[in-house]
C-alpha positions as CSV (number, residue, x, y, z in Angstrom):
1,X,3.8,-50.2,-19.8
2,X,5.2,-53.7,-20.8
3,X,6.7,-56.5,-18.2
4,X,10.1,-56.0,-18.3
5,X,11.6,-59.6,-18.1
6,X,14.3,-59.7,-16.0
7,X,15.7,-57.8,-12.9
8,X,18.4,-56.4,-15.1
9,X,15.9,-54.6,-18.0
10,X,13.2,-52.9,-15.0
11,X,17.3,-51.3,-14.0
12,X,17.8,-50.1,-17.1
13,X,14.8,-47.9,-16.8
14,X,16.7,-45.7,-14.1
15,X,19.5,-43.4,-14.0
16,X,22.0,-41.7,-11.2
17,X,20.6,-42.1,-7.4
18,X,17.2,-44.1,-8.1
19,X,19.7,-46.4,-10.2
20,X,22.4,-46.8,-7.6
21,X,20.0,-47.4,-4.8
22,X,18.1,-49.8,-6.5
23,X,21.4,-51.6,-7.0
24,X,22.0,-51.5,-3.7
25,X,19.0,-53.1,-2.8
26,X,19.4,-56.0,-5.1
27,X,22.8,-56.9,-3.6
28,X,21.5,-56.4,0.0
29,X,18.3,-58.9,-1.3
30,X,21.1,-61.0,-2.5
31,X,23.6,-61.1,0.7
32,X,20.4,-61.4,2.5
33,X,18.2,-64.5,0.7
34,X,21.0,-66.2,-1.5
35,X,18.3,-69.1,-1.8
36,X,15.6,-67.2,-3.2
37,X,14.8,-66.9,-6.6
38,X,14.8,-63.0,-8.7
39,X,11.6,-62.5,-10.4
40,X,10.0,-60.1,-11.9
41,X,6.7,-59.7,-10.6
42,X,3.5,-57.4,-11.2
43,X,6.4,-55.3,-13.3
44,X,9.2,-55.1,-10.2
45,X,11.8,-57.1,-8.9
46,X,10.6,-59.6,-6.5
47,X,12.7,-62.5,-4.2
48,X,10.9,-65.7,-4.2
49,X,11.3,-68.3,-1.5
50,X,12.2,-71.8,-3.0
51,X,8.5,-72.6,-2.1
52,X,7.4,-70.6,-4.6
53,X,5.8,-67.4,-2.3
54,X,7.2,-64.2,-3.0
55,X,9.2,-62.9,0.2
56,X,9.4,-58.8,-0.9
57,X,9.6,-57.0,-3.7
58,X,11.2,-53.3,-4.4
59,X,10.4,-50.3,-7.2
60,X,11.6,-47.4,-8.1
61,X,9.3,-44.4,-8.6
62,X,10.0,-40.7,-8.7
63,X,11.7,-39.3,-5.7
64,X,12.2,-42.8,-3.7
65,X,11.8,-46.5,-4.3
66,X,9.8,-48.6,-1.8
67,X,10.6,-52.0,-0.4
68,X,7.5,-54.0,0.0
69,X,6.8,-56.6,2.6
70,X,3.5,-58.6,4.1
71,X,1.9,-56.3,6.1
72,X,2.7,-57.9,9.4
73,X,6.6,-57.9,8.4
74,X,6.1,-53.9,8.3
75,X,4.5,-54.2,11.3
76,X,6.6,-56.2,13.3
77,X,9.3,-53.3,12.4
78,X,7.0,-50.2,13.6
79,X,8.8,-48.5,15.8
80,X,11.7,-48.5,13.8
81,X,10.2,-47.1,10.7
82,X,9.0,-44.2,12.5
83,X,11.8,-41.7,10.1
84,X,10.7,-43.1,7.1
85,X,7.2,-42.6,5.2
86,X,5.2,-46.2,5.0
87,X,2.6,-48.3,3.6
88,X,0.0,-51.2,4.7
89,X,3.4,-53.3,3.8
90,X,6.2,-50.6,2.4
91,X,9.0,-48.8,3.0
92,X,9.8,-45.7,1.1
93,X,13.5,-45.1,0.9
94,X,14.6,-41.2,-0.7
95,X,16.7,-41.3,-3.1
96,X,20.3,-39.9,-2.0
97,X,19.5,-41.3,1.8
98,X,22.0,-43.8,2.9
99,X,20.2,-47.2,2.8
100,X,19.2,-49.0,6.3
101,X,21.3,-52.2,5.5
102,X,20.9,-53.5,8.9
103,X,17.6,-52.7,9.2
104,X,16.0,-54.5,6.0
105,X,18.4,-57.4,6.8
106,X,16.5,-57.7,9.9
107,X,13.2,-57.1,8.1
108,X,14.3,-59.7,5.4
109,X,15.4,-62.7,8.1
110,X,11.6,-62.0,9.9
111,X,10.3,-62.4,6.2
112,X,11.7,-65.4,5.6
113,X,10.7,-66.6,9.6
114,X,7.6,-66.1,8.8
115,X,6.7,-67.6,5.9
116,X,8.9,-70.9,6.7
117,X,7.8,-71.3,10.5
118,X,4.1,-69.3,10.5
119,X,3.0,-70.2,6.5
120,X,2.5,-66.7,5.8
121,X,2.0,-66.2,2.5
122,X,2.3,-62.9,0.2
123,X,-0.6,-60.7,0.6
């Protein structure tokens, strides 16, 4: 599979509700992290922090698309993630589920926290 190179070409590779979530997800990145820079990283769409370190990326796969973190982002959020499936640093989001704006708004905000006040780094 080739790199896409740009945000709007890895989009074009989905259709219906994996489309219009993703979508979603970009504006909410967007709202959320004005400042930071879209990328497309390791073939998904990826917001990078002025600095340079990537703050989360998202990806679409078959039945959901994930929003990954730094491990201890996902963490710090634990008990509120118990309804939806996780990874070390991911978030699975079903397609046709409403999106949990406020939720990865809060996620996003500790993201950025972290990395500007603690140094963390991705991965």
């Amino acid at each position: 599979m080739s790199e896409p190179g740009t945000i709007d070409a890895y989009l074009e590779g989905f259709t219906g509700q994996a489309r219009a979530l993703l979508e979603q997800l970009r504006a909410l990145a967007r709202e959320a992290v004005p400042e930071a820079d879209e990328a497309v990283k390791w073939r998904h769409p990826a917001w990078v922090h002025p600095s340079g370190t990537i703050l989360f990326m998202i990806s679409g796969h078959a039945q959901h698309a994930n929003v990954a973190f730094t491990p201890s982002t996902r963490e710090a959020f634990a008990a509120e993630l118990t309804g939806f499936g996780t990874g070390k640093g991911t978030v699975r989001l079903p397609y046709g589920d409403p999106v949990p704006s406020a939720l990865l708004r809060r996620m996003i905000a500790y993201r950025v926290r972290e990395h500007e006040d603690d140094g963390v780094l991705w991965r």
